[in-house]
C-alpha positions in Angstrom: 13.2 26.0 -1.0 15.5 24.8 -3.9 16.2 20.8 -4.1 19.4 19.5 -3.8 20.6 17.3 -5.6 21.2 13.3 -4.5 24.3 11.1 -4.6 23.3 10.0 -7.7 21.8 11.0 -11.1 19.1 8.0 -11.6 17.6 8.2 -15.4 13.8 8.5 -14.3 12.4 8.4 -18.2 15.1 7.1 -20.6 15.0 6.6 -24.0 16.0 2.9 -23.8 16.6 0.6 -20.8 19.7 0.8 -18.9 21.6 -2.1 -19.8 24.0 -3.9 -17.4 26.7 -6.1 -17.5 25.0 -9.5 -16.9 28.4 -10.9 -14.9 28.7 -8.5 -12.5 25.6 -7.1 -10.2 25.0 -2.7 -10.5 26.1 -1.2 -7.6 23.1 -1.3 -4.7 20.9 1.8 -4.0 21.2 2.7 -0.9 18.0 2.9 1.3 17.4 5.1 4.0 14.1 3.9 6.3 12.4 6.7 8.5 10.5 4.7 11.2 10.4 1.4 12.7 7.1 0.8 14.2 5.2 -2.2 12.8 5.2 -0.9 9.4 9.1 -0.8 9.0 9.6 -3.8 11.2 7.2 -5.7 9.7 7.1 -5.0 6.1 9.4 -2.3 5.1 13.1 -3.6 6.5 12.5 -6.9 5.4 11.3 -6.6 2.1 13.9 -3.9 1.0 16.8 -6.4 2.6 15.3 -9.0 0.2 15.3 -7.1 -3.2 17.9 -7.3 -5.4 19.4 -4.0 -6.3 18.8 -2.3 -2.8 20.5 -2.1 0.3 19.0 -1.3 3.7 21.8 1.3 4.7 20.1 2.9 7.2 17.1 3.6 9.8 15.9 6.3 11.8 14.2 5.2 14.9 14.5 6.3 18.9 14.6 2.6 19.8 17.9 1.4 18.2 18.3 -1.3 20.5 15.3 -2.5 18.8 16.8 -1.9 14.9 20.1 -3.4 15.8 18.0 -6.7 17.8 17.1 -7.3 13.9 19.3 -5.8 11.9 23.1 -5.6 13.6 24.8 -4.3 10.6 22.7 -1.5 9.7 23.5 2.0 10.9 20.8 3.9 13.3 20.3 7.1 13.4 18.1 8.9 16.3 15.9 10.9 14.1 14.7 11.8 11.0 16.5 14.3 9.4 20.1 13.4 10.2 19.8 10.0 8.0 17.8 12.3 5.4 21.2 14.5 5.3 23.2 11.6 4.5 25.1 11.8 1.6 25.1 8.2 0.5 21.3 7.5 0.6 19.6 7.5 -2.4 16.0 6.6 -1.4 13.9 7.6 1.3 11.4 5.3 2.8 8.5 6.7 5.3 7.1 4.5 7.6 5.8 7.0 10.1 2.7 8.3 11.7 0.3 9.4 9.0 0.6 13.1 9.7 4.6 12.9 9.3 3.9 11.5 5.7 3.8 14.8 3.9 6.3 16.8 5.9 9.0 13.9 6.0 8.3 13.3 2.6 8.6 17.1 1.6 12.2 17.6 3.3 13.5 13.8 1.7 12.6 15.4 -1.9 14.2 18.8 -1.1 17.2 17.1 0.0 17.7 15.4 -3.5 16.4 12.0 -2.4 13.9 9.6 -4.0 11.0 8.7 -1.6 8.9 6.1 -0.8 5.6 6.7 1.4 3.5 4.0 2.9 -0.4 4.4 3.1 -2.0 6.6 3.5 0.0 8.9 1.0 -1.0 11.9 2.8 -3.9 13.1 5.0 -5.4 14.5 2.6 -5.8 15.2 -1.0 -4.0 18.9 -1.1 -1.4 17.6 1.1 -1.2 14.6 -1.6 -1.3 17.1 -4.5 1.8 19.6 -2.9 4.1 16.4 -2.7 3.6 15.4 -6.2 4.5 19.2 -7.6 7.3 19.1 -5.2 8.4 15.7 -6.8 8.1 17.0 -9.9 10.4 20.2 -9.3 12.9 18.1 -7.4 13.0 15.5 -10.6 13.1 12.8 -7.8 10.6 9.6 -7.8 7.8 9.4 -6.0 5.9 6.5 -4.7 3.1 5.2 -2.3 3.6 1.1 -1.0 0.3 -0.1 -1.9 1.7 -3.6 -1.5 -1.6 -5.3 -1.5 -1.5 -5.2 -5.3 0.7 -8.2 -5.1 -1.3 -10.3 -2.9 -1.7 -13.9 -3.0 -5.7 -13.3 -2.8 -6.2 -10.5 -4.8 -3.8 -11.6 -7.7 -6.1 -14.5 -8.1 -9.7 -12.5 -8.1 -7.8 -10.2 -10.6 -6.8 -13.0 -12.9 -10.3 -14.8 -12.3 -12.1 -11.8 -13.9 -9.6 -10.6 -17.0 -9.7 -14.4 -17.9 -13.6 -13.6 -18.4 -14.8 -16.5 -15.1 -17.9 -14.5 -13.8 -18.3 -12.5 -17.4 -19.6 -8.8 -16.7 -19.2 -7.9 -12.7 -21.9 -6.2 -11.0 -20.9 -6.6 -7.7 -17.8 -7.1 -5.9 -17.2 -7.1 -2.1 -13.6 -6.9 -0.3 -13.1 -7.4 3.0 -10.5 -6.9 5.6 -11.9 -8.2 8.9 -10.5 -8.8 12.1 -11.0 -9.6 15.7 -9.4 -7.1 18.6 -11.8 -6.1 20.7 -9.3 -4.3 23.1 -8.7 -0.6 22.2 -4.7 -0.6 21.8 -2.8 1.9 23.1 -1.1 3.4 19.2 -1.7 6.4 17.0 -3.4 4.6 14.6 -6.5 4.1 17.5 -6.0 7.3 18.8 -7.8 10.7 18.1 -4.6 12.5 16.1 -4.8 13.4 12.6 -5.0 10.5 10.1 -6.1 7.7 12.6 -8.8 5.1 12.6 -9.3 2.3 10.2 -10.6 3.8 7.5 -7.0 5.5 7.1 -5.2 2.3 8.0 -7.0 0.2 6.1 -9.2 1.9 3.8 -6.3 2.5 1.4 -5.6 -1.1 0.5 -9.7 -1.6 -0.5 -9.7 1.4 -2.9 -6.5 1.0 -4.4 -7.2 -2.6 -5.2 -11.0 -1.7 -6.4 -9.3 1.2 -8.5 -6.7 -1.1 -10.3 -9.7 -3.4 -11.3 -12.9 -1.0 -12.2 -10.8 2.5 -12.3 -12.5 6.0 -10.3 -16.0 5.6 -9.9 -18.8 7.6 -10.0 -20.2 8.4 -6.5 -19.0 7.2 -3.2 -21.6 6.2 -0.1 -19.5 5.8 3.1 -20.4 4.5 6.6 -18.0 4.8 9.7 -18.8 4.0 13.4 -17.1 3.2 16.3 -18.5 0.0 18.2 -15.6 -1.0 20.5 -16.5 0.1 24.4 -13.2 2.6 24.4 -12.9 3.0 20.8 -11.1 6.7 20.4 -11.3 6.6 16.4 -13.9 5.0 13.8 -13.3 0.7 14.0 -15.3 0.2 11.3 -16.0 1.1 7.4 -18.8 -0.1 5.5 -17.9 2.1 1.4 -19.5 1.5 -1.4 -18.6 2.8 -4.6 -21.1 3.3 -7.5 -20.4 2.5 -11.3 -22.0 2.3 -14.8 -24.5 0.0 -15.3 -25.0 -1.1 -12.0 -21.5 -2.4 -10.8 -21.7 -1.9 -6.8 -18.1 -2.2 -5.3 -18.8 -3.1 -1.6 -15.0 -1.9 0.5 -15.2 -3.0 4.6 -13.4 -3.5 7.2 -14.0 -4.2 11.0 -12.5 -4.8 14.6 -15.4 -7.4 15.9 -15.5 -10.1 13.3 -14.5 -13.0 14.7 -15.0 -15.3 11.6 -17.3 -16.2 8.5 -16.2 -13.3 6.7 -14.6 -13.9 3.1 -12.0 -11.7 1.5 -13.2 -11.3 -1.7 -17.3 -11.8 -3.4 -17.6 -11.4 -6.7 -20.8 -11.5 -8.5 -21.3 -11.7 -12.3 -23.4 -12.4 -15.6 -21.6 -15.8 -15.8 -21.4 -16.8 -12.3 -19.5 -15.9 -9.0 -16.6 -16.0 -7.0 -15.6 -16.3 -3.5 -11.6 -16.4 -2.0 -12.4 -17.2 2.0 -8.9 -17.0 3.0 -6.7 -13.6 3.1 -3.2 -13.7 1.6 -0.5 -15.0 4.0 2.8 -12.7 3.9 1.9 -10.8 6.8 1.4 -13.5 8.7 4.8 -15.1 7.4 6.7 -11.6 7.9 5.0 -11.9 11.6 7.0 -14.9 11.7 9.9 -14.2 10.7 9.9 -15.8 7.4 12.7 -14.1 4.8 10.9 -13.1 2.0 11.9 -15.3 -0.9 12.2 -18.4 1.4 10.6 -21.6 0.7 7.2 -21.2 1.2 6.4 -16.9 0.7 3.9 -16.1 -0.4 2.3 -19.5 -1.3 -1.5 -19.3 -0.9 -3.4 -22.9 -0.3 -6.9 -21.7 -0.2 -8.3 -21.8 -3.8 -10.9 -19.5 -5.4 -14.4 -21.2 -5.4 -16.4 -20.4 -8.8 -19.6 -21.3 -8.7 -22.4 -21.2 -11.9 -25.6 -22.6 -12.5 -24.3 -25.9 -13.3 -21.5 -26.6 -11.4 -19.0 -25.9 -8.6 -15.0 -26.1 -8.8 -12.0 -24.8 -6.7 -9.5 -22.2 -9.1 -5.5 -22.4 -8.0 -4.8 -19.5 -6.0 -1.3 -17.8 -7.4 1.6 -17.2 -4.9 1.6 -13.5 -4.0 4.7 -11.5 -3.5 5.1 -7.9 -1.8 8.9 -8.2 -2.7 7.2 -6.8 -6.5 6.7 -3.4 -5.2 10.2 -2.5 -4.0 11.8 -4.9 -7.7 9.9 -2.1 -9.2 11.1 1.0 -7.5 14.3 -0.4 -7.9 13.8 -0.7 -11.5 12.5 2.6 -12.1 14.9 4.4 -10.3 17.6 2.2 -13.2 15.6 3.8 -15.9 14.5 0.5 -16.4 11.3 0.1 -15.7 7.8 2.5 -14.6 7.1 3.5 -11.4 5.3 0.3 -9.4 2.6 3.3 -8.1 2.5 6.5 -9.8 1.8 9.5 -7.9 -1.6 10.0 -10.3 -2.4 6.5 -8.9 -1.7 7.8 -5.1 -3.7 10.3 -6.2 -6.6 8.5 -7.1 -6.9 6.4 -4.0 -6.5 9.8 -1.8 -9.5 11.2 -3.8 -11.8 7.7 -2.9 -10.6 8.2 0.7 -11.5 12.2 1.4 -14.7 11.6 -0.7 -15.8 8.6 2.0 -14.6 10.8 5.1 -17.3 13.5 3.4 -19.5 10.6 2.8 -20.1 9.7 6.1 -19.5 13.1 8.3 -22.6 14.5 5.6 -24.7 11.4 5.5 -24.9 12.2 1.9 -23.3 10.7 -1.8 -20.8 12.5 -2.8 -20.1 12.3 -6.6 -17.6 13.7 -9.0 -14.6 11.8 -7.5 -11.7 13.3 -8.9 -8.4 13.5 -8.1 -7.6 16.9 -10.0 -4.3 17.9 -11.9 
């Protein structure tokens, strides 16, 4: 099906940056969100509404008693494909069900509109591979909200080691833990396509790992269910093999109560642990405007430790509001895309090669995304 073409002509790959009139703002893109379940309510509509440059102009939700509880001004539209029609909206943004990903994502580019997809990018890699060629026909941007690149904690790991703190890593551990031991009653627990938490979660602890060590060389994956009722795996125990012994360690559980860092990081100089996760979630929970006093602003330091001594490292504030400053930049000409769909790519290639992992019991090597 051809593409149409969108309400505006945004320079993807200029020759020089867009230049704008410093006195007077550029016009706002207009953004279009598809779902308001906790990802849109909680991340998405909030964060868009607080980048400069973009205007929340729309959401598609059956609850619009709900959207208009939060955001009064904003028009709601019952379903999917009548805000997608909308002449005025310039990006998409999918917060949906992971098996709407690709097919919402597919009718946004067609329709001439730039698209945002949250995690997992698709549910699987030649789902994720189809929207990138259609992205690329449509001459439309395409991105994936890995937001967690701009967290509080992992900023400050990812400084600690380009600064040289632990020297050469050989082993790093990331951890996202938490405590429900009640089965919910949500896709994301269920038995449809793209649920459990390796999908839900998984995505954050390879992207992150990828944007510090790049692809690796084999993946070894674990997944169980230990919840009494659990429908879907609850827990993900990955590990991803490197050159010259580096051993990235990626989990994630429902029944840890506490005592679980975020971050270990082992190296030839010494090592690192960050105990507490970042805190926007928390603060979006809250109801805390992005931007406000406060976002973002992590208290619990890094603890370095070496054979002679022990000291606390400044954690830096982390801020998710990055991701959509870059969209908005890219889609001026003014700035790269905040997560390439090679990028996507990559962490959809670290996912499918665990699910193999563990449904084998076997390695699985020669992680590779593919053109």
């Amino acid at each position: 099906m051809p593409c149409s073409r969108g309400r505006t002509r945004l320079a993807l790959h200029p020759k020089a940056p867009e230049r704008f009139d410093c006195t007077m703002p550029p016009t706002p893109l207009r953004v279009g969100l598809i779902g308001y379940g906790y990802a849109g309510k909680t991340f998405h509509a909030p964060l868009i509404a607080a980048t400069p440059g973009l205007q929340l102009a729309g959401v598609a939700s059956s609850d619009a008693a709900k959207v208009r509880a939060d955001w009064p001004r904003v028009d709601v539209a019952a379903d999917a494909q009548t805000l997608i029609a909308r002449g005025d909206i310039d990006l998409i943004v999918i917060a949906t069900p992971n098996e709407t990903h690709a097919p919402l994502a597919h009718a946004a580019l067609r329709a001439g509109k730039h698209v945002v997809v949250d995690k997992p990018f698709a549910l699987n890699l030649d789902e994720a591979r189809e929207l990138v060629a259609a992205a690329h026909a449509c001459d439309r941007l395409l991105s994936v909200f890995h937001n967690r690149r701009w967290d509080s904690d992992f900023l400050g790991v990812k400084q600690a080691i380009a600064d040289g703190r632990v020297g050469r890593v050989v082993h790093f551990e990331s951890h996202i833990d938490r405590y429900r031991p009640d089965v919910r009653r949500r896709w994301r627990e269920g038995t449809g396509p793209g649920a459990g938490l390796w999908f839900d979660l998984g995505p954050h602890l390879i992207d992150q790992a990828l944007q510090l060590f790049g692809p690796p060389a084999r993946v070894q994956a674990n997944l169980a269910m230990q919840r009494a009722g659990a429908l879907s795996e609850d827990w993900a125990h990955v590990v991803l093999d490197y050159a010259h012994g580096l051993r990235v360690i990626l989990h994630a559980g429902m029944l840890v109560a506490g005592a679980s860092p975020r971050f270990v990081v082992h190296g030839e100089r010494g090592s690192l642990v960050k105990r507490e996760a970042d805190r926007q979630e928390a603060q979006l929970k809250a109801g805390i405007v992005p931007g406000a006093d406060g976002w973002g602003v992590d208290p619990d330091p890094l603890r370095f430790f070496d054979i002679d001594a022990t000291c606390d490292i400044a954690t830096p504030p982390g801020d998710q509001r990055r991701y959509y400053l870059g969209v908005e930049r890219a889609l001026r000409g003014a700035g790269p895309n905040p997560v390439t769909p090679g990028e996507a790519l990559a962490v959809m290639a670290v996912l499918e090669s665990a699910r193999q992992s563990a449904r084998e019991g076997r390695s699985v090597t020669g992680v590779d995304p593919g053109p």
